[in-house]
C-alpha positions in Angstrom: -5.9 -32.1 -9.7 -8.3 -33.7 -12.0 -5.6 -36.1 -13.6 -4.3 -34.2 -16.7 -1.4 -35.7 -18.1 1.3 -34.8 -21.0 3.0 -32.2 -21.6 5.1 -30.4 -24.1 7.2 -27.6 -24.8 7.5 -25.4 -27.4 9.0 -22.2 -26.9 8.7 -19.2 -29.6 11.4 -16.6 -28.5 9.6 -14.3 -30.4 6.4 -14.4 -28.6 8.4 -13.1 -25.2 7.5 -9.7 -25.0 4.3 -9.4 -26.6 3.1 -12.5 -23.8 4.5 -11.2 -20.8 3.4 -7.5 -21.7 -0.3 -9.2 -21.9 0.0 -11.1 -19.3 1.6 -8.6 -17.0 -1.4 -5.9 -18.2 -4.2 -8.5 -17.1 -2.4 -9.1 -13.3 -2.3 -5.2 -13.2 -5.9 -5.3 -14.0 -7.2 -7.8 -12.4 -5.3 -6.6 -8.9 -6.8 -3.0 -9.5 -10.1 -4.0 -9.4 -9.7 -5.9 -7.0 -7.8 -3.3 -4.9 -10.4 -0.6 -5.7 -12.9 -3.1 -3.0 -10.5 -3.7 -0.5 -9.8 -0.1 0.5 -13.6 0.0 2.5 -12.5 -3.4 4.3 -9.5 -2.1 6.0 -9.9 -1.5 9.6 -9.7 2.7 9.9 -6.6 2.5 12.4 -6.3 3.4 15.9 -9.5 4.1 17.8 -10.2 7.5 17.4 -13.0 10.5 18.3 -13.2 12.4 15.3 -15.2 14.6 16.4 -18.4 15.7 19.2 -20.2 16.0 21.3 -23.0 17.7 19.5 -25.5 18.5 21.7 -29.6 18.5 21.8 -32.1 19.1 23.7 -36.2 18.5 23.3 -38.2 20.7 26.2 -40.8 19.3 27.8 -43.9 17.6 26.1 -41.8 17.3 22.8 -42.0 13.9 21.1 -38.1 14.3 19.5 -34.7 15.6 19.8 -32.9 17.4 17.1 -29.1 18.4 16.7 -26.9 18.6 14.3 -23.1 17.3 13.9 -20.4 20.0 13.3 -19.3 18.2 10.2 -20.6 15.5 7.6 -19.6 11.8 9.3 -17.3 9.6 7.4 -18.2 6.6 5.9 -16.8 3.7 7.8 -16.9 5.5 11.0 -19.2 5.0 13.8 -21.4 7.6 16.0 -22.3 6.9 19.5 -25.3 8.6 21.2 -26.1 8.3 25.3 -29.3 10.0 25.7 -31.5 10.6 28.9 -34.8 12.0 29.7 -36.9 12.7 32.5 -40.5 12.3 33.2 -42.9 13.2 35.9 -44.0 11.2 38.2 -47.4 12.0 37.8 -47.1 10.3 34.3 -46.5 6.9 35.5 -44.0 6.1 32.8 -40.6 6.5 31.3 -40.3 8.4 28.5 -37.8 6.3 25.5 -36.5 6.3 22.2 -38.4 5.0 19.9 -35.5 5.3 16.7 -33.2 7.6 15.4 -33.5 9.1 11.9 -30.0 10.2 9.6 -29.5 9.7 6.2 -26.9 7.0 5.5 -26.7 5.6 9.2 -28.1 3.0 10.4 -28.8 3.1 14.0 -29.2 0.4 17.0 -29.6 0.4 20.9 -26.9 -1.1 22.9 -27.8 -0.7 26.3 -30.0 1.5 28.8 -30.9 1.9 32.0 -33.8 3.1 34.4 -34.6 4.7 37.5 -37.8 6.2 39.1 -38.5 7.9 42.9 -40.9 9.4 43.6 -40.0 12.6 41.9 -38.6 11.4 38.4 -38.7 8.4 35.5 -35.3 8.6 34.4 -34.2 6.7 31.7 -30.7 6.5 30.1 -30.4 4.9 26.3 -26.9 4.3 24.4 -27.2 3.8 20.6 -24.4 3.2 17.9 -25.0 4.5 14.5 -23.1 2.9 11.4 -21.5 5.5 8.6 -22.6 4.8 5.2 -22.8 6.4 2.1 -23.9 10.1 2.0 -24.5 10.3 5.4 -26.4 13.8 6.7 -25.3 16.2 9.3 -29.1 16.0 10.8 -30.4 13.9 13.3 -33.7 13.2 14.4 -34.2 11.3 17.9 -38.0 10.2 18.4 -39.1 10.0 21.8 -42.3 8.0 23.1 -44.2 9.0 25.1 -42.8 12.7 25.3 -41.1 13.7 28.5 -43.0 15.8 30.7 -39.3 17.3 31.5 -37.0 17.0 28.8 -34.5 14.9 26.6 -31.5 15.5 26.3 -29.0 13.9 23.8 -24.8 14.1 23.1 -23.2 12.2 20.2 -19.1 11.8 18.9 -18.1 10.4 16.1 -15.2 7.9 16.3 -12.8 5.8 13.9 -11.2 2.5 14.6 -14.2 0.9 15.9 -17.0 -1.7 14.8 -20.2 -0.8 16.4 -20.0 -4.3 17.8 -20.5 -4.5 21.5 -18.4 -6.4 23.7 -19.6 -6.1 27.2 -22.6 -3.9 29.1 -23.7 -3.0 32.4 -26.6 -0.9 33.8 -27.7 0.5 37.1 -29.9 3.3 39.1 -30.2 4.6 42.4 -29.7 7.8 44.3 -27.5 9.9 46.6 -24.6 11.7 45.8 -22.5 9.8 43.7 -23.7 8.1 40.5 -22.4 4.7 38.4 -22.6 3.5 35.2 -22.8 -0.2 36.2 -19.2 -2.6 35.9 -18.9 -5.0 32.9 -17.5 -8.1 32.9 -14.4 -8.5 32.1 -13.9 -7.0 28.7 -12.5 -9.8 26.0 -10.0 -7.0 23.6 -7.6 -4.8 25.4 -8.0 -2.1 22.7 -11.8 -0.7 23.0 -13.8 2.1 23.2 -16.0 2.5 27.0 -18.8 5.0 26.8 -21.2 5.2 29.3 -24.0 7.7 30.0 -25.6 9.1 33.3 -28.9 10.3 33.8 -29.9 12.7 36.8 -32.6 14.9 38.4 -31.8 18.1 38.9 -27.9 18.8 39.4 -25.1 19.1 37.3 -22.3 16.3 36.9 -18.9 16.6 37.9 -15.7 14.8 38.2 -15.3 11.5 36.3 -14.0 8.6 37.6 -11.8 5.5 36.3 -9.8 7.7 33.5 -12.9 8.5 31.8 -13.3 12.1 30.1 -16.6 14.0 31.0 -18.9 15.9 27.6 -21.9 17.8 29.1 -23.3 16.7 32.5 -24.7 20.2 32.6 -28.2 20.9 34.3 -31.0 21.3 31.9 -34.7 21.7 33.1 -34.6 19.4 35.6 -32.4 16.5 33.7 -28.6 16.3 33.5 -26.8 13.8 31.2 -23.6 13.1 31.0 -21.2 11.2 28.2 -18.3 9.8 29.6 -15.8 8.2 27.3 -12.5 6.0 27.5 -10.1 4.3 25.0 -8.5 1.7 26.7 -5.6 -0.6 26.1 -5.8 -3.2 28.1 -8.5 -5.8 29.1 -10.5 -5.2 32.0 -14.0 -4.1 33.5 -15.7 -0.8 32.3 -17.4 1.2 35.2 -16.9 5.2 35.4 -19.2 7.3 37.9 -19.8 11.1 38.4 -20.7 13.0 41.5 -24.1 14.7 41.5 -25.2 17.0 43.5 -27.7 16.1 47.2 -29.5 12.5 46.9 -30.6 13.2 43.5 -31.6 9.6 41.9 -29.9 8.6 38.9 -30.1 6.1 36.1 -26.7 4.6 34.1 -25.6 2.4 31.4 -22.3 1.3 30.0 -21.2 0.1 26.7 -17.5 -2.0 25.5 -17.2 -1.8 21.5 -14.9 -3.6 19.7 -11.9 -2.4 17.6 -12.2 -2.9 13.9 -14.1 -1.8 11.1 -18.1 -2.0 10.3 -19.0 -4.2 8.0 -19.0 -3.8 4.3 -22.3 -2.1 2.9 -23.2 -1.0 6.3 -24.9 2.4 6.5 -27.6 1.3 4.0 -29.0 -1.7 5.0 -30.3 -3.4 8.5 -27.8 -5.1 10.8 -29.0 -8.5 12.7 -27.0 -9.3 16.0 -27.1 -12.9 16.7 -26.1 -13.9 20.0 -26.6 -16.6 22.9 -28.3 -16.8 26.3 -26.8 -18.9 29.4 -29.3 -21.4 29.0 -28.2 -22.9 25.7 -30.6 -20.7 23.5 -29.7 -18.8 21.1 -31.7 -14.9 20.3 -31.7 -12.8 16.8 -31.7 -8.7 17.9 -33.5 -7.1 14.8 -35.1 -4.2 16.4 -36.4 -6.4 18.9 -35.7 -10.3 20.0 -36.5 -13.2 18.8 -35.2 -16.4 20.7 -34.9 -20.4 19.5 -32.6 -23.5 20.5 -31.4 -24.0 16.9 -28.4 -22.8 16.3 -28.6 -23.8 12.8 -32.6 -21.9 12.6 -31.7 -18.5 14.2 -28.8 -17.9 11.5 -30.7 -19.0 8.8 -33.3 -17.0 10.0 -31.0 -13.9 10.5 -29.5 -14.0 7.1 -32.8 -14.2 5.4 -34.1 -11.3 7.1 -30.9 -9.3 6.5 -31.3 -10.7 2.5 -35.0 -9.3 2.8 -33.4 -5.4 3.7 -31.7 -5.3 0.1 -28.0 -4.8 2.2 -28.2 -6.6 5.4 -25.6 -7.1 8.4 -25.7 -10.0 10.1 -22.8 -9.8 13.0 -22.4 -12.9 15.1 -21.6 -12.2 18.6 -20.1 -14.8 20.6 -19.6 -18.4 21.4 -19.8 -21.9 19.7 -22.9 -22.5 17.3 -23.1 -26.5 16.8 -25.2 -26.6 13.3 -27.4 -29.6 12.3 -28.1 -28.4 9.3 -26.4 -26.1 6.9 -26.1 -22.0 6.9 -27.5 -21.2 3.2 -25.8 -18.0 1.6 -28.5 -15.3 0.6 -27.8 -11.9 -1.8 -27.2 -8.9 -0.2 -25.8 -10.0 2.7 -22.8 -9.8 5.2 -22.3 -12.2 7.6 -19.4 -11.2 10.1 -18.6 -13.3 12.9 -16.9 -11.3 16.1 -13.5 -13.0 17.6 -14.0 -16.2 19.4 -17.1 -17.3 17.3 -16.7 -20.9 16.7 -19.0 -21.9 13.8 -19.2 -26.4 14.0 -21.0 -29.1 13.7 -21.6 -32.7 15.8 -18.9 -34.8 15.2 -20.0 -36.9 12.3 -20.0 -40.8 13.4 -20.2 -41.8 9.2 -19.6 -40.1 6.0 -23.7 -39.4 5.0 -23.8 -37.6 8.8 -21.2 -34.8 7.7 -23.1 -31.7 6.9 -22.1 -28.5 4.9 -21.0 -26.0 7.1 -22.4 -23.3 4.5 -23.4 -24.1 1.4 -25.5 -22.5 -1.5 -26.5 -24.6 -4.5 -28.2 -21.2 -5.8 -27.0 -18.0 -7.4 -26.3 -15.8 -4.8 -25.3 -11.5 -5.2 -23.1 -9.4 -3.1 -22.3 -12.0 -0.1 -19.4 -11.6 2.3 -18.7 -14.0 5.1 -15.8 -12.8 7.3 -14.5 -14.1 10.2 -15.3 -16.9 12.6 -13.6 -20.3 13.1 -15.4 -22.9 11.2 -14.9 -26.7 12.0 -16.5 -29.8 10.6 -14.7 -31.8 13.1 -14.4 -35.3 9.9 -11.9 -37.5 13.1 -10.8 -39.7 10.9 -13.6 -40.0 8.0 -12.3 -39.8 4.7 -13.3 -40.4 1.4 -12.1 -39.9 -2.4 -13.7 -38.9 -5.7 -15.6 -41.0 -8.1 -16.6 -43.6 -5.4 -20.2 -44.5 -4.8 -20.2 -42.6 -1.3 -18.5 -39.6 -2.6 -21.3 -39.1 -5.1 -24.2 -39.4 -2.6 -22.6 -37.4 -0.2 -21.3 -35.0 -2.6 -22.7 -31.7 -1.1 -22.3 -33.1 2.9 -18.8 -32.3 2.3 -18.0 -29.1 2.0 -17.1 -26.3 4.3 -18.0 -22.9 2.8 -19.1 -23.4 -0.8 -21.3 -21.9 -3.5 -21.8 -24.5 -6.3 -24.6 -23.6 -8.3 -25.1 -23.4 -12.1 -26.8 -20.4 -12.0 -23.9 -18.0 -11.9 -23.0 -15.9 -8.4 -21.3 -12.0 -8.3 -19.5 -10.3 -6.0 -18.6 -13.0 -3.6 -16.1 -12.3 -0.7 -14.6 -14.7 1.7 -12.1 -13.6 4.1 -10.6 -14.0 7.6 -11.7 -17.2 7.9 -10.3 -20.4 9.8 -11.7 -23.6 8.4 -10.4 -27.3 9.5 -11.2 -31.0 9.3 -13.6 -31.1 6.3 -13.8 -34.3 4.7 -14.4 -32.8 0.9 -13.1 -29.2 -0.9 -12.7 -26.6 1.9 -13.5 -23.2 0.4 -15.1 -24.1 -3.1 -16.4 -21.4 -5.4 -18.1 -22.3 -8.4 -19.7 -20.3 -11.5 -18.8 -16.9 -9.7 -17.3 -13.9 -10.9 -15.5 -10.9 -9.2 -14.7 -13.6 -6.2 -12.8 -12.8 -3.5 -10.8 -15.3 -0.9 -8.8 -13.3 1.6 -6.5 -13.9 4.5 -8.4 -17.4 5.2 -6.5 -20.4 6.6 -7.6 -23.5 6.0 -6.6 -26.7 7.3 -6.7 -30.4 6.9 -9.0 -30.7 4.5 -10.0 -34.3 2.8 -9.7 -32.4 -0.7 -8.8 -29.2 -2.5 -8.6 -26.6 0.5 -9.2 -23.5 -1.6 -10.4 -23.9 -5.0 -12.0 -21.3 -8.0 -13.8 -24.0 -9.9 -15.4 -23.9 -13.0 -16.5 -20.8 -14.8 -15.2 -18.9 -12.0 -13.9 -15.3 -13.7 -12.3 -12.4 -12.5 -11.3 -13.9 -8.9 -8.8 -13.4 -6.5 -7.5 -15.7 -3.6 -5.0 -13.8 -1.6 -3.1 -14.0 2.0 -4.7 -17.3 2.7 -2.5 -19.9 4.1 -3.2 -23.7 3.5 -1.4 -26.4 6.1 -1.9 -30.0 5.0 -5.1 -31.6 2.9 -4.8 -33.4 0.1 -4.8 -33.0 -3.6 -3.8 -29.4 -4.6 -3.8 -26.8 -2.0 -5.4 -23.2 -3.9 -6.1 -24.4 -7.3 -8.5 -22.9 -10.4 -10.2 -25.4 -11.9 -12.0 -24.7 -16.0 -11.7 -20.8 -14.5 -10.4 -17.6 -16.5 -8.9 -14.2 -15.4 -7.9 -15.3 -12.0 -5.2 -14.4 -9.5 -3.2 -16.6 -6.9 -0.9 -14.1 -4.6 0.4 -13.7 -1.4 -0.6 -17.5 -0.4 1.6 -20.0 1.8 0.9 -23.6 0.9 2.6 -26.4 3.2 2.6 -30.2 3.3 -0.3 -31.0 1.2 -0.6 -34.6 0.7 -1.6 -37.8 -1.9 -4.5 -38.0 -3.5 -5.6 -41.6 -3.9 -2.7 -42.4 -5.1 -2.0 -39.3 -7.2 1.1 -36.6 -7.1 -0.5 -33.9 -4.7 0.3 -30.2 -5.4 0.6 -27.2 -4.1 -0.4 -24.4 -6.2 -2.1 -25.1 -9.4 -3.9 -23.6 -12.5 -5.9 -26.2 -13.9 -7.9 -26.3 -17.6 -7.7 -22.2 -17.4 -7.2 -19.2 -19.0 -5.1 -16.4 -18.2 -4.2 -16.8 -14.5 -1.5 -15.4 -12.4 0.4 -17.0 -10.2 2.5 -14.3 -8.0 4.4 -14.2 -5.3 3.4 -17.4 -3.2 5.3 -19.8 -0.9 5.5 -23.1 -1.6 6.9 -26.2 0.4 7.2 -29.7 1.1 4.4 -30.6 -2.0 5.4 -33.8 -4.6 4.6 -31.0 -7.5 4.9 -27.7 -5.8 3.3 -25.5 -8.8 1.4 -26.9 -12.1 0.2 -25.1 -14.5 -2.3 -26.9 -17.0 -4.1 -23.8 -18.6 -3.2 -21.5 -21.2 -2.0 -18.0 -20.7 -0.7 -18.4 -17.3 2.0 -16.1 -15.4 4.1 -17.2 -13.1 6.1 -15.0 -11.4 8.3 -13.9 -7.9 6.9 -16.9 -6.1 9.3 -19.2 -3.4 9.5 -22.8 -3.4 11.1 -25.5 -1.3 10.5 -28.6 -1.7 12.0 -29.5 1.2 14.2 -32.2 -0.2 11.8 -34.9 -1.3 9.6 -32.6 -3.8 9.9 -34.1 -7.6 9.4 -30.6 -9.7 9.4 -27.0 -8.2 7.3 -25.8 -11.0 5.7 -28.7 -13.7 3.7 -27.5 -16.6 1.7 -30.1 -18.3 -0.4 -29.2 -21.3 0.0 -25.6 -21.0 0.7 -23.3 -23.7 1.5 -19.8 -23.4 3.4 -19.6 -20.4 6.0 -16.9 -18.9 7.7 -18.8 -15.4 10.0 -15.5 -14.3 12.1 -14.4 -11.6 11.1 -17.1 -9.2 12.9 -19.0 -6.7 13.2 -23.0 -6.2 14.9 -25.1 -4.0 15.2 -28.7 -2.6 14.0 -30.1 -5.8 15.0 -32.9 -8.0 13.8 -30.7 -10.9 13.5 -26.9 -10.2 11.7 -26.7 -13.6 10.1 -29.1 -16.2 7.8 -30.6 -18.1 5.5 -33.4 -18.2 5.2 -36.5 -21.2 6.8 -34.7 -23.8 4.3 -36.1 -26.3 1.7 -33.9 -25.1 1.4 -30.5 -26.6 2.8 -27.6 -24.3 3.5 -24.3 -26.5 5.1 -21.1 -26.1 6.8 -20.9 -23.0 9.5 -18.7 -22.0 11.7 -19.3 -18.7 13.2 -15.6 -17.7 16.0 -14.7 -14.5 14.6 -17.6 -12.3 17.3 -19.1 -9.7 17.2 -22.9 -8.1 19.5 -24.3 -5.8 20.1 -27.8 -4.6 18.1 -28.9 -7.1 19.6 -31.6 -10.2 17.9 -30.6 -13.5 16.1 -28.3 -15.4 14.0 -30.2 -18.0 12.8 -28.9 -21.0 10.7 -31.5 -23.4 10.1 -30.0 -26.7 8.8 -31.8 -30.0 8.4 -30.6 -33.2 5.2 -29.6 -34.5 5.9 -28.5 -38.1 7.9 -27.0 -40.4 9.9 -23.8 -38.9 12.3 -23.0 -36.1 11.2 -22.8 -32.7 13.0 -21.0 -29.6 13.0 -20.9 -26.2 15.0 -19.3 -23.3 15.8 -20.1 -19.9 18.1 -18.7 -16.9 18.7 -20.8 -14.0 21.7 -21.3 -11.8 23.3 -24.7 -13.5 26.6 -26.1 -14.5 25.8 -25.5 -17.9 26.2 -29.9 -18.5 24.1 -30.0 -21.3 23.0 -34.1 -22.2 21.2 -35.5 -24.9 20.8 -39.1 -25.1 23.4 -39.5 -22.3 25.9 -37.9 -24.4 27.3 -34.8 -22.3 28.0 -31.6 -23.8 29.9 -29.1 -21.8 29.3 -24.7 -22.7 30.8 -21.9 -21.5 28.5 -19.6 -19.4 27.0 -17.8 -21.7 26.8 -19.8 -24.9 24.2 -20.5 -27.2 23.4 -24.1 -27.8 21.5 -24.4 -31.4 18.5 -27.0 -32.2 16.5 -27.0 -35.7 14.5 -29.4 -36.9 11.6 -29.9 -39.3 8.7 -31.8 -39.5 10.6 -33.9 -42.4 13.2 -34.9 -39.9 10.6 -37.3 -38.0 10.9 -34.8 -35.4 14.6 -35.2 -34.4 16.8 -32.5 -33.9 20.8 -31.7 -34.0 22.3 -30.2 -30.8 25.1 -28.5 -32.4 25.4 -30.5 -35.5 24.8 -33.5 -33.3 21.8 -35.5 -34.4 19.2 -37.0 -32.0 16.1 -38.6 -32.1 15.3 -38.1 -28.3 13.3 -34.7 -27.6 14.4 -34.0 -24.1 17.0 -31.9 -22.8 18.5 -32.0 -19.6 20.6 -29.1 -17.8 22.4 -30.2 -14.7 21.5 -27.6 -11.5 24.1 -26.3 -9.2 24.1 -23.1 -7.4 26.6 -20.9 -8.5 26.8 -20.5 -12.8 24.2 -19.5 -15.0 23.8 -20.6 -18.3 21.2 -19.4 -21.1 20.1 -22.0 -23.4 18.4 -20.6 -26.6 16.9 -22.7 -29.4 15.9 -21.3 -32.8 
């Protein structure tokens, strides 16, 4: 809230349905737009094989392997390759992959394994290639040096997975009976397992564990076999074949995670950041680069990926204690696995608090998503307008870009952010914005705002438990959004009414279908063309207004629900100008009034209509006036009549109205 005050009503029946078709067109709009970019983000369903194995082969002394998949990948989906080769021991050396060329997938190793007698250099590689956009049929697997045997490679196609790795495991030896290695314990219970086998010699038979056996055949003197699982439940991943004599064998396994790739991935590099026992931390771009700052090696990560043009930066596990703020780069997506906690050391005074990501830059086409994120404030706290609050200004914000320079195509989503001492989420000067299915809690000041000269933004599915101030808010924004939120228990503000859902010094803003409780002022609107529709509010009792509009003109409150409030509707300082507002099939129980303020701005009749559950008690100036349901109550007044108006031939010179709530009549009040 940024202390706007006043409020009047003036309510032009005739403007009904030529503002709520307008607005209603802009929420369609502005949801199919958005809509249109959330398809790509959904997780593809079950884990599935789609289709495979295709199967090639090189010969010896050739330097790549070429196949072809039966059909044309699908974006979004994920191919996995296990690939082996065999060398001659008179060449000293194993013969690997030195990358792996298909339009429109990107492709990374995940694990491998070697083995070497004195007969063979077997070496067994499993890679992961992400779907994108236009992806070819062809693929080209470079091997280095050539084998003086053969290669031999098998990929499948699968849905419902990530191309994030969970858990791996390698091994080698000989005799009859070959492993993949055992994993850890695996951390999801729905996966995919793939492992891969590579042999001298014999064929590969009978799978163990559950898994299911592609190839394994016997191919100038190198068999490989893909074995494949898709578990349920959490566990390790080992599988083994039986070979024939005491062949010698190399193997490899691989746990991916369930889920979707990230967005825009398929036509840009993807960056795993991960740690090491020791307390280091390691960036996997191709090959490794290791620090002790956790704060450096994502930094360095996301500039790298920002470098590519569309870059994937996938965090992989544990807790990354920051000392210095992650800065948001274009062309970048920065996904954090399950379990990633994103934090910072627990600030001993208000200039030690840091920023858990911040830009102060224009930044294009950025997407964090995922991870929990805690700026762990104790019991620092601080307010606006003080001395510390401007010198610390940017310390105190979790994710945020605040820049003057404007920022496109920003997404936020499936984040968990706590204990910040400032604005939680705060998006400023950016357009086609997205906040999705984030939670944020305790946070020392708005928890999820679209601040000024935001446009063409959406905040969605988040949920927002305590703070203070106003729990998802616009602020100076236009053509924004607020649906499908739950807002709970969001507190004073030095001193000022805290609410829960607000549209502040805005334009055209929706307001649909939230849930609201236990806020002083549960939803305010302020701006000017602002819909508010289908949304729930309980006010658990104590709440002073289910839905307050001060200053706002052009307004359409409809078919919402409100309970638990001393006012289910009103206005605020009736001497302030709010205009145009129509009131349409909402219901409020166990709440005591309805208030409508109006004054009169000039010569002319005004109108305004409004359905609520109510005992139809009509007062002005303490005089009580009792209707049958159903009856119209007539007000006219001119600018000549100081602004006093006649309820019914009754004159008054006080511009409030008051209908008494109750749960069972309703009443329609119409002034013209």
């Amino acid at each position: 809230m940024r202390y706007t005050v006043g409020v009047i009503i003036i309510a032009f029946a005739v403007c009904l349905l030529l503002l709520l078709s307008a607005v209603i067109a802009t929420y369609v709009t502005s949801v199919t737009e958005q809509s249109v970019d959330l398809v790509s983000n959904v997780p593809s369903g079950p884990i599935a094989l789609v289709q495979g194995n295709a199967k090639g082969y090189s010969g010896a002394y050739n330097d790549a392997i070429f196949l072809s998949m039966t059909a044309t990948p699908v974006k979004g989906n994920v191919l996995v390759a296990v690939i082996g080769t065999n060398a001659a021991y008179m060449n000293g050396e194993f013969s690997a992959v030195s990358g792996i060329h298909q339009t429109g997938v990107t492709w990374s190793k995940k694990a491998g394994s070697t083995y070497q007698d004195g007969t063979s250099y077997l070496n067994t590689e499993i890679w992961a290639g992400i779907v994108g956009s236009s992806a070819s049929k062809d693929i080209v697997i470079d091997l280095s040096p050539e084998p003086s045997f053969s290669g031999v490679a098998n990929v499948c196609e699968y849905s419902g997975i990530s191309g994030v790795v969970d858990k791996t495991a390698s091994t080698g030896g000989s005799g009859s009976v070959a492993s993949t290695g055992t994993t850890p314990v695996t951390t999801q219970s729905k996966e995919l397992w793939v492992g891969g086998i590579t042999n001298y010699k014999t064929t590969q038979t009978t799978p163990t564990t559950g898994f299911t056996l592609f190839d394994g055949a016997t191919q100038d003197h190198l068999a490989v076999s893909y074995l494949q699982k898709i578990v349920t439940s959490k566990g390790e991943a080992f599988s083994g074949t039986t070979i024939g004599g005491g062949d010698p064998w190399a193997g490899c396994i691989v746990t991916f995670l369930p889920g979707a790739p990230p967005l825009g991935s398929g036509a840009g590099s993807i960056i795993f950041c991960g740690q090491l026992g020791n307390g280091s931390y390691y960036i996997d771009n191709g090959g490794y680069t290791y620090g002790t700052s956790a704060s450096n090696m994502l930094n360095t990560a996301i500039t790298q990926a920002s470098a590519t043009g569309n870059g994937n930066v996938i965090v992989l596990n544990g807790t990354w204690t920051l000392k210095a703020s992650l800065v948001p780069k274009s062309n970048v997506n920065f996904t954090c696995q399950p379990g990633v906690i994103i934090t910072e050391n627990t600030p001993t005074s208000l200039g030690d608090s840091i920023a858990l990501m911040l830009s102060t830059d224009g930044v294009n086409n950025f997407i964090v998503n995922g991870g929990e994120w805690d700026a762990r404030k104790g019991s620092l706290s601080d307010f606006r307008l003080t001395g510390t609050w401007f010198a610390n200004f940017y310390k105190y914000f979790g994710i945020a870009i605040y820049s003057d320079t404007p920022s496109t195509n920003i997404t936020i989503k499936n984040v968990l952010l706590k204990n910040v001492i400032g604005q939680g989420i705060d998006l400023f000067n950016c357009r086609d914005a997205l906040i999705q299915n984030c939670t944020v809690i305790n946070a020392g000041d708005n928890p999820i705002t679209l601040d000024e000269k935001c446009t063409n933004s959406v905040i969605e599915y988040c949920t927002v438990v305590g703070g203070q101030d106003v729990g998802i808010n616009t602020w100076a924004a236009s053509n924004c959004t607020l649906q499908f939120n739950k807002v709970s228990d969001v507190t004073q503000y030095s001193g000022a009414s805290h609410w829960g859902i607000a549209a502040e010094a805005s334009k055209n803003i929706n307001i649909l279908n939230n849930t609201v409780y236990g806020c002083d002022y549960n939803i305010v609107s302020t701006s000017e063309n602002t819909f508010i529709y289908g949304n729930t509010v309980d006010g658990k009792r104590f709440s002073e207004f289910g839905i307050e509009l001060q200053e706002s003109k052009n307004t359409v409150v409809s078919y919402n629900t409100v309970t638990g409030c001393a006012n289910a509707f009103g206005t605020y300082e009736p001497w302030k100008q709010t205009a145009n507002v129509t009131l349409q099939g909402n219901v409020g129980f166990g709440s005591e009034y309805v208030t409508l303020s109006l004054t009169i701005l000039g010569n002319g009749k005004v109108s305004a209509s409004s359905s609520w559950c109510n005992y139809g008690l009509v007062s002005v100036n303490g005089a009580n006036y009792q209707f049958p349901v159903g009856s119209t109550v007539v007000l006219t007044a001119t600018e000549s009549s100081f602004r006093q108006f006649s309820l019914n031939g009754t004159s008054s010179t006080n511009n409030q109205l008051s209908i008494l709530m109750d749960s069972n009549k309703v009443v329609t009040v119409s002034f013209t």
